[in-house]
PDB file of N, CA, C and O in Angstrom, chain B, residues numbered from 101:
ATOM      1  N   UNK B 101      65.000 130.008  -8.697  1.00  0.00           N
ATOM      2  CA  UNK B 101      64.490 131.251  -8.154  1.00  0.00           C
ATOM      3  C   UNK B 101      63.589 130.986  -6.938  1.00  0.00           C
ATOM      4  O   UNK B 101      63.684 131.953  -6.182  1.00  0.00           O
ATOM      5  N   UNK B 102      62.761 130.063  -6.458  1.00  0.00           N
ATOM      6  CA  UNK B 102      61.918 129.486  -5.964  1.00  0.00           C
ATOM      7  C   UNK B 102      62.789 129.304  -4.671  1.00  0.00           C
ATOM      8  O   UNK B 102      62.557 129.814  -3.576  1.00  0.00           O
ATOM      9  N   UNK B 103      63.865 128.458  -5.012  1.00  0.00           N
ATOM     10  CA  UNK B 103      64.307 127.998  -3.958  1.00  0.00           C
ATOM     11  C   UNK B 103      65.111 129.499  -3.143  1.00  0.00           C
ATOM     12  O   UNK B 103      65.299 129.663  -1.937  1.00  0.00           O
ATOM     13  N   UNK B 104      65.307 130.017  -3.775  1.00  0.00           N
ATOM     14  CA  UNK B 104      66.360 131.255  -3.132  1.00  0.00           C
ATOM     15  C   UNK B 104      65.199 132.314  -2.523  1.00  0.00           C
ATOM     16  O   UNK B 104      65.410 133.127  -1.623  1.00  0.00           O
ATOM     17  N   UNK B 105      64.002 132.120  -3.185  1.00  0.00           N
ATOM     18  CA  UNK B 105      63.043 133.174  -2.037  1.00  0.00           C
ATOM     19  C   UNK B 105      62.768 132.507  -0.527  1.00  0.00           C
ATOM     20  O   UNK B 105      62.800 132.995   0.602  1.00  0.00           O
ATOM     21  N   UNK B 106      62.443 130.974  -1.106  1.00  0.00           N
ATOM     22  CA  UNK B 106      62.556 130.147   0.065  1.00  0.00           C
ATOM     23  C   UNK B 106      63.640 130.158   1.127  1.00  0.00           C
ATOM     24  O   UNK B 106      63.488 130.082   2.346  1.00  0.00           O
ATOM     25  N   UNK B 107      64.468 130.239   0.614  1.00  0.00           N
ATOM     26  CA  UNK B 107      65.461 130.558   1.291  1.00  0.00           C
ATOM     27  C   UNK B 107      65.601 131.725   2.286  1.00  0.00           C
ATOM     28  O   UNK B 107      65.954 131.420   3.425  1.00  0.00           O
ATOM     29  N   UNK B 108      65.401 132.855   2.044  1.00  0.00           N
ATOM     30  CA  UNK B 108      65.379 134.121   2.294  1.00  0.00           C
ATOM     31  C   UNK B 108      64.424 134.132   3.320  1.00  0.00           C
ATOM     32  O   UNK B 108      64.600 134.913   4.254  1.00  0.00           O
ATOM     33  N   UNK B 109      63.078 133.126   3.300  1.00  0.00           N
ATOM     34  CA  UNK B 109      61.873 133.820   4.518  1.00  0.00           C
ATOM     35  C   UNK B 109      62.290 132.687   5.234  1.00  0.00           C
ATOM     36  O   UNK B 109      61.697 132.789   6.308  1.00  0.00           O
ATOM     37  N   UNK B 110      63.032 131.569   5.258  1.00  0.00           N
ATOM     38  CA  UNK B 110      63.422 130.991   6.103  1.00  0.00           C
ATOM     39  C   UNK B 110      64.895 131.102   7.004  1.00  0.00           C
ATOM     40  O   UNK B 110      65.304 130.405   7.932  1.00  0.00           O
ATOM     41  N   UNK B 111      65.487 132.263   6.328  1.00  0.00           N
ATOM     42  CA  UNK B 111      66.896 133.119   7.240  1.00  0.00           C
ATOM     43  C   UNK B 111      66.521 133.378   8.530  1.00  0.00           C
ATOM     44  O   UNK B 111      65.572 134.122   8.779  1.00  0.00           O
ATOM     45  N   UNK B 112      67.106 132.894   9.287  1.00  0.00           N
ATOM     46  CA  UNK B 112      66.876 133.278  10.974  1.00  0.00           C
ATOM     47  C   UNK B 112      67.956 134.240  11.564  1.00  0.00           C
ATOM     48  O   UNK B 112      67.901 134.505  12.765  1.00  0.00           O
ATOM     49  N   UNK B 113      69.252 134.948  10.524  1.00  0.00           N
ATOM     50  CA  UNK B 113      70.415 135.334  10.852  1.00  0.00           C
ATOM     51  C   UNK B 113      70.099 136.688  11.846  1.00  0.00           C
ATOM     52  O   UNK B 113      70.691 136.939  12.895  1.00  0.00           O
ATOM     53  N   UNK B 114      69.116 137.407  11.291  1.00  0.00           N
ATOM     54  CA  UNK B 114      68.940 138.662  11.808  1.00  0.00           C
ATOM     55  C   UNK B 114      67.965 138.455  12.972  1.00  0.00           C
ATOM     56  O   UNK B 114      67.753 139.579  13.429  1.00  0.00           O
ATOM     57  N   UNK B 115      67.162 137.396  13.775  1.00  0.00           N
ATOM     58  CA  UNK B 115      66.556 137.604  14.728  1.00  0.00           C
ATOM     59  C   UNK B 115      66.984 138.061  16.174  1.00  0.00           C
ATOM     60  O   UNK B 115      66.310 138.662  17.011  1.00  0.00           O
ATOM     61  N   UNK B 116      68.258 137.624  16.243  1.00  0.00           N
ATOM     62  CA  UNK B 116      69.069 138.035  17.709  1.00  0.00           C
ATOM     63  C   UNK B 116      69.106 139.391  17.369  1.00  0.00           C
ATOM     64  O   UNK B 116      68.874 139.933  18.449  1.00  0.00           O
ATOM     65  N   UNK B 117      69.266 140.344  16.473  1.00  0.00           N
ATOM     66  CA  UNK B 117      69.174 141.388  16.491  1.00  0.00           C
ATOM     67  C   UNK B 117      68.300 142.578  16.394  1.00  0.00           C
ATOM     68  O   UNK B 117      68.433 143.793  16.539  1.00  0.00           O
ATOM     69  N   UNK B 118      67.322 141.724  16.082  1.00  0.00           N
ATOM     70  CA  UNK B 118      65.920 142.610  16.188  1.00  0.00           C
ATOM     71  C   UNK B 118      65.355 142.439  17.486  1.00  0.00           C
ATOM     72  O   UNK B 118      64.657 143.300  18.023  1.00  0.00           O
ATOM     73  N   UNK B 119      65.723 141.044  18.136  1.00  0.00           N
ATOM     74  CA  UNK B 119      65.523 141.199  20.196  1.00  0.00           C
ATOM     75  C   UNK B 119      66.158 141.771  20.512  1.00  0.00           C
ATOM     76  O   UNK B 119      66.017 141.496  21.704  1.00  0.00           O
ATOM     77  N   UNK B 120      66.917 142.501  20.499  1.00  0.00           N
ATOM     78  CA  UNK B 120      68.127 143.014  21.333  1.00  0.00           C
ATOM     79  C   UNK B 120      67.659 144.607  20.890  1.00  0.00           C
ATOM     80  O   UNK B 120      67.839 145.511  21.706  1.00  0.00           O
ATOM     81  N   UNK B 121      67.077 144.881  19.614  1.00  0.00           N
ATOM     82  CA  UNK B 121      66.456 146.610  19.257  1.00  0.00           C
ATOM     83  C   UNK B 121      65.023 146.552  19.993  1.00  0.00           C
ATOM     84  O   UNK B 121      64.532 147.536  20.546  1.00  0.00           O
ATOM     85  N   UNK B 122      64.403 145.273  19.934  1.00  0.00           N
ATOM     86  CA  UNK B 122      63.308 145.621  20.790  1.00  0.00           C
ATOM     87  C   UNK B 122      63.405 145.653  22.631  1.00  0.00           C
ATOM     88  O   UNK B 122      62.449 145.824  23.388  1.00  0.00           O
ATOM     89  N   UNK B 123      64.453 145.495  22.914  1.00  0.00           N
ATOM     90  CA  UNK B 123      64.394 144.805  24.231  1.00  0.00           C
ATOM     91  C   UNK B 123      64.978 146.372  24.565  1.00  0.00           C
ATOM     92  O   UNK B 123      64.892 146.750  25.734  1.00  0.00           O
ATOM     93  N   UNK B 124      65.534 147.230  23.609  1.00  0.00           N
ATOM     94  CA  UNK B 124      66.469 148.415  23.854  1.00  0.00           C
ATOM     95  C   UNK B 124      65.282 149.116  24.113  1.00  0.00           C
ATOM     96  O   UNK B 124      64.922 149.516  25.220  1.00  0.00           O
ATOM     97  N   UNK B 125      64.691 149.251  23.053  1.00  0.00           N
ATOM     98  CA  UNK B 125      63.647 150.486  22.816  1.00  0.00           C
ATOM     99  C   UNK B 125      62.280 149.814  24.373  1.00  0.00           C
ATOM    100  O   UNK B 125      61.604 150.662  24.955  1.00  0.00           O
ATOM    101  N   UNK B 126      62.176 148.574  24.679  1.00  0.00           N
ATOM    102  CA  UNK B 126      61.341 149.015  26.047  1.00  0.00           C
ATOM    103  C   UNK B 126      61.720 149.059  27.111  1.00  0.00           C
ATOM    104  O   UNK B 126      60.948 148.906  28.057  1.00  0.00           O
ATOM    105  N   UNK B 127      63.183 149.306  27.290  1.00  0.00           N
ATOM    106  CA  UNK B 127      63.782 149.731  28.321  1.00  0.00           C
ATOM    107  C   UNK B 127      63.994 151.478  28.504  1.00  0.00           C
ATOM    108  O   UNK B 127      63.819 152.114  29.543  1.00  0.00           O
ATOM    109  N   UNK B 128      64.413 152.004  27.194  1.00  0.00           N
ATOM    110  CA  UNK B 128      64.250 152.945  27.260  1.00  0.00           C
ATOM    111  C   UNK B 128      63.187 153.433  27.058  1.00  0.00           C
ATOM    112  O   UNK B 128      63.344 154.545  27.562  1.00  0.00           O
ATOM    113  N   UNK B 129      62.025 153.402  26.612  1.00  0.00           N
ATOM    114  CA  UNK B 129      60.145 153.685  26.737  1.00  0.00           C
ATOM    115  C   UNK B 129      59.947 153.777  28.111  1.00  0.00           C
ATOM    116  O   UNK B 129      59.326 154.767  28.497  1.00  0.00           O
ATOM    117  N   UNK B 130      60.621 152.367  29.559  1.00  0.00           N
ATOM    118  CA  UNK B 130      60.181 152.497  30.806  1.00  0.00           C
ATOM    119  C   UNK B 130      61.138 153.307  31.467  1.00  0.00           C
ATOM    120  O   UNK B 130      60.910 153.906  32.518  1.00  0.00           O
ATOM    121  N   UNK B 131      62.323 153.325  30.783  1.00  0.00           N
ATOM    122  CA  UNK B 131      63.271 154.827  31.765  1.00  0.00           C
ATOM    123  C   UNK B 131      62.556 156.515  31.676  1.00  0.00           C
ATOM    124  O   UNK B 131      62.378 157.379  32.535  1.00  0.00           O
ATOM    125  N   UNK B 132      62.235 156.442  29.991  1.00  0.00           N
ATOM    126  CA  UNK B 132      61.068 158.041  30.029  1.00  0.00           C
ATOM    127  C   UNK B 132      59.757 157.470  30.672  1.00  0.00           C
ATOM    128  O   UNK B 132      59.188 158.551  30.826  1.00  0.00           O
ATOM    129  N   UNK B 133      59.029 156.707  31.072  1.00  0.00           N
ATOM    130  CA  UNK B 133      57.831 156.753  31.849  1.00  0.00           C
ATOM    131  C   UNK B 133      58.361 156.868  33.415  1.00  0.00           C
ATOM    132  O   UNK B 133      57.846 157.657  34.208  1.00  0.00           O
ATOM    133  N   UNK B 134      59.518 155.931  33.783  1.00  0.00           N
ATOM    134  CA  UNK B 134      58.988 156.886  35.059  1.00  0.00           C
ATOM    135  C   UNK B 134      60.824 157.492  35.456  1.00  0.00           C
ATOM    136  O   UNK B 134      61.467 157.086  36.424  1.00  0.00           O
ATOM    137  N   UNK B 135      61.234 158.314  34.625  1.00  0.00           N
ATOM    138  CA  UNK B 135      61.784 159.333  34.550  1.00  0.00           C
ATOM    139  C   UNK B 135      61.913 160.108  36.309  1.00  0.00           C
ATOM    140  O   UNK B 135      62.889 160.079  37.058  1.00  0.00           O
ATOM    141  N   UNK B 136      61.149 160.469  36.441  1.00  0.00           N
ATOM    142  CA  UNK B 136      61.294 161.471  37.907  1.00  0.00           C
ATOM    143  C   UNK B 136      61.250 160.179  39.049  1.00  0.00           C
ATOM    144  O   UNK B 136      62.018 160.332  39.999  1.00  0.00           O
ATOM    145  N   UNK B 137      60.464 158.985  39.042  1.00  0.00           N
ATOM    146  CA  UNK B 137      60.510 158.068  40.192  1.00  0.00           C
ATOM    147  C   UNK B 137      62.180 157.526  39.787  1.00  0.00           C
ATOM    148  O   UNK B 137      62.869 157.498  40.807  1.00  0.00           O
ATOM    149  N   UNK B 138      62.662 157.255  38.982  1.00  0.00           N
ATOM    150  CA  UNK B 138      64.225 156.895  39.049  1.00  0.00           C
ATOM    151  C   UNK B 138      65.198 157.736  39.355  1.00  0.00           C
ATOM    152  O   UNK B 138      66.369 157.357  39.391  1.00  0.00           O
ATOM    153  N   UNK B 139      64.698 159.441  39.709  1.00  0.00           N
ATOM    154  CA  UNK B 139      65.842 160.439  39.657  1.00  0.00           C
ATOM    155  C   UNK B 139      65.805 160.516  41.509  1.00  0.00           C
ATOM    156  O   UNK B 139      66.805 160.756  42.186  1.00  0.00           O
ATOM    157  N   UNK B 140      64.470 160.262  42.047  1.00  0.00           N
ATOM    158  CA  UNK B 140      64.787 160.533  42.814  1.00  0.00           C
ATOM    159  C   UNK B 140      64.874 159.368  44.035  1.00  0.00           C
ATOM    160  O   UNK B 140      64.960 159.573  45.246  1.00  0.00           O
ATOM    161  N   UNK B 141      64.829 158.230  43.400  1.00  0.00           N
ATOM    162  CA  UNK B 141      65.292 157.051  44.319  1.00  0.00           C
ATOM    163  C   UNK B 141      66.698 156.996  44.043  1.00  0.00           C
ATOM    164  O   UNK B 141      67.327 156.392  44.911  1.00  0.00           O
ATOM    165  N   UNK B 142      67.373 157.444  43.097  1.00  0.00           N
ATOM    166  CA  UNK B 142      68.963 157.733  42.616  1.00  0.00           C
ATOM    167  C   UNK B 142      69.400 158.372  43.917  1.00  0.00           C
ATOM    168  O   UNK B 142      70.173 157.922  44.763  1.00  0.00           O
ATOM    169  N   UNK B 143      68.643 159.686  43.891  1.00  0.00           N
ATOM    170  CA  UNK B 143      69.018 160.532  44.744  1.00  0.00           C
ATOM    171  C   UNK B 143      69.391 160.343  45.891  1.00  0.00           C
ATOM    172  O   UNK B 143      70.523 160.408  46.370  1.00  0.00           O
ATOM    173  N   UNK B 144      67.760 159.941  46.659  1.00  0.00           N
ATOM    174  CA  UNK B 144      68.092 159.126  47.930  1.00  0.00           C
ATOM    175  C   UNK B 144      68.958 158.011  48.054  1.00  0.00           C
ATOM    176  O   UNK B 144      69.394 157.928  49.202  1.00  0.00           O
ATOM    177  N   UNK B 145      69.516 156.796  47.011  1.00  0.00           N
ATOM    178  CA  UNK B 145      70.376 156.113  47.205  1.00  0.00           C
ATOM    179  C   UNK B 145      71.926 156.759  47.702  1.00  0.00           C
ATOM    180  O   UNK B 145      72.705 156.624  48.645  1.00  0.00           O
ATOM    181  N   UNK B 146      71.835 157.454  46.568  1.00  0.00           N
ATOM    182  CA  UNK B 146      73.098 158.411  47.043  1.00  0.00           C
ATOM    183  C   UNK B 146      73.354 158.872  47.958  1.00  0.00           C
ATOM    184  O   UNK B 146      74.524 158.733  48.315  1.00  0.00           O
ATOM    185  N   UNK B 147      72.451 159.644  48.814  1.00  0.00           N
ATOM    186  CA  UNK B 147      72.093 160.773  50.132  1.00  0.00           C
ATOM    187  C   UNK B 147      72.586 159.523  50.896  1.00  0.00           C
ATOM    188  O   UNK B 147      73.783 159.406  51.162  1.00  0.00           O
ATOM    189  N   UNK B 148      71.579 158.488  51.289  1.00  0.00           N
ATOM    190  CA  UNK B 148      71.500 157.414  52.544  1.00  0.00           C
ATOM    191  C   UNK B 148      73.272 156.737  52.295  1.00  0.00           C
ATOM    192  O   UNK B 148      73.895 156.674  53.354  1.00  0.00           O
ATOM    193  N   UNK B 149      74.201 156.175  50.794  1.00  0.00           N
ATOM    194  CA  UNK B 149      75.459 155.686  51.421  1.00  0.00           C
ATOM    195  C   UNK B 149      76.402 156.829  51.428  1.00  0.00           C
ATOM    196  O   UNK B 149      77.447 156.201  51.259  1.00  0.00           O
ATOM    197  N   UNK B 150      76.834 158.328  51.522  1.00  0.00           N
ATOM    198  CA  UNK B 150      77.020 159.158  51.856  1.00  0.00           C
ATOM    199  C   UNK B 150      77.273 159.602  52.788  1.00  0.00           C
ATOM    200  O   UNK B 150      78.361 160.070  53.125  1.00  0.00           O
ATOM    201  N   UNK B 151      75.802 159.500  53.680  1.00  0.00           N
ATOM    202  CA  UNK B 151      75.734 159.387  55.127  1.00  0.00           C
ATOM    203  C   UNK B 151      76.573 158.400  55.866  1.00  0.00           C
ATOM    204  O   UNK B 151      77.100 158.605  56.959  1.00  0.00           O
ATOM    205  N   UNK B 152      76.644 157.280  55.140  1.00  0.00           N
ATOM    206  CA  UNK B 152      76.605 156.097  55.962  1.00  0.00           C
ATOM    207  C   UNK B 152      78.008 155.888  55.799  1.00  0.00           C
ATOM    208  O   UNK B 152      78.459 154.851  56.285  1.00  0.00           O
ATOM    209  N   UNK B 153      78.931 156.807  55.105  1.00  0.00           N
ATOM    210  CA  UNK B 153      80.229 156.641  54.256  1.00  0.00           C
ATOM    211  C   UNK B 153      80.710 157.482  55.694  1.00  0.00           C
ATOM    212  O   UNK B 153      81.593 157.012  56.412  1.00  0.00           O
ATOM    213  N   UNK B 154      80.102 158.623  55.980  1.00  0.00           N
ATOM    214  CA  UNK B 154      80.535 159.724  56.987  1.00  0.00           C
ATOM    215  C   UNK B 154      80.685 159.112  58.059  1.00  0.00           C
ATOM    216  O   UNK B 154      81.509 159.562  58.855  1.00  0.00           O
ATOM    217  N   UNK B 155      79.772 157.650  58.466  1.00  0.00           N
ATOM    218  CA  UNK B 155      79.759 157.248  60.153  1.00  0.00           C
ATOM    219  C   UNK B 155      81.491 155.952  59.877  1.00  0.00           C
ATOM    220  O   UNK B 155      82.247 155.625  60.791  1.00  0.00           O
ATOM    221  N   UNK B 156      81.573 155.685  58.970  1.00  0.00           N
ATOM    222  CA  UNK B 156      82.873 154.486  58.934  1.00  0.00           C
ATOM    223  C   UNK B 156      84.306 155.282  59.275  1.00  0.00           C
ATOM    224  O   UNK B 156      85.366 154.658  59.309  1.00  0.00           O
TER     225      UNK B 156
END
């Protein structure tokens, strides 16, 4: 019994997957913080090759 709890707090199987839920959740935490500075550098990206689509 000893050995099988031992066992258990020494499992490393699930760590790639708890980086990959944390790495999710502060990417999406910094997309809602700056929310309006990404909509509208989108924007202008768009506007400026658009333009620049019209002069080729």
């Amino acid at each position: 019994m000893k050995k099988g709890l031992k066992d258990l707090f020494l499992e490393e199987d699930g760590i790639g997957t708890v980086e990959m839920i944390l790495i999710l959740v502060v990417l999406i935490a910094l997309v809602t913080i700056f929310k309006s500075q990404l909509t509208t550098l989108v924007g202008e990206l768009f506007t400026s090759l658009s333009e620049n689509a019209k002069g080729i």
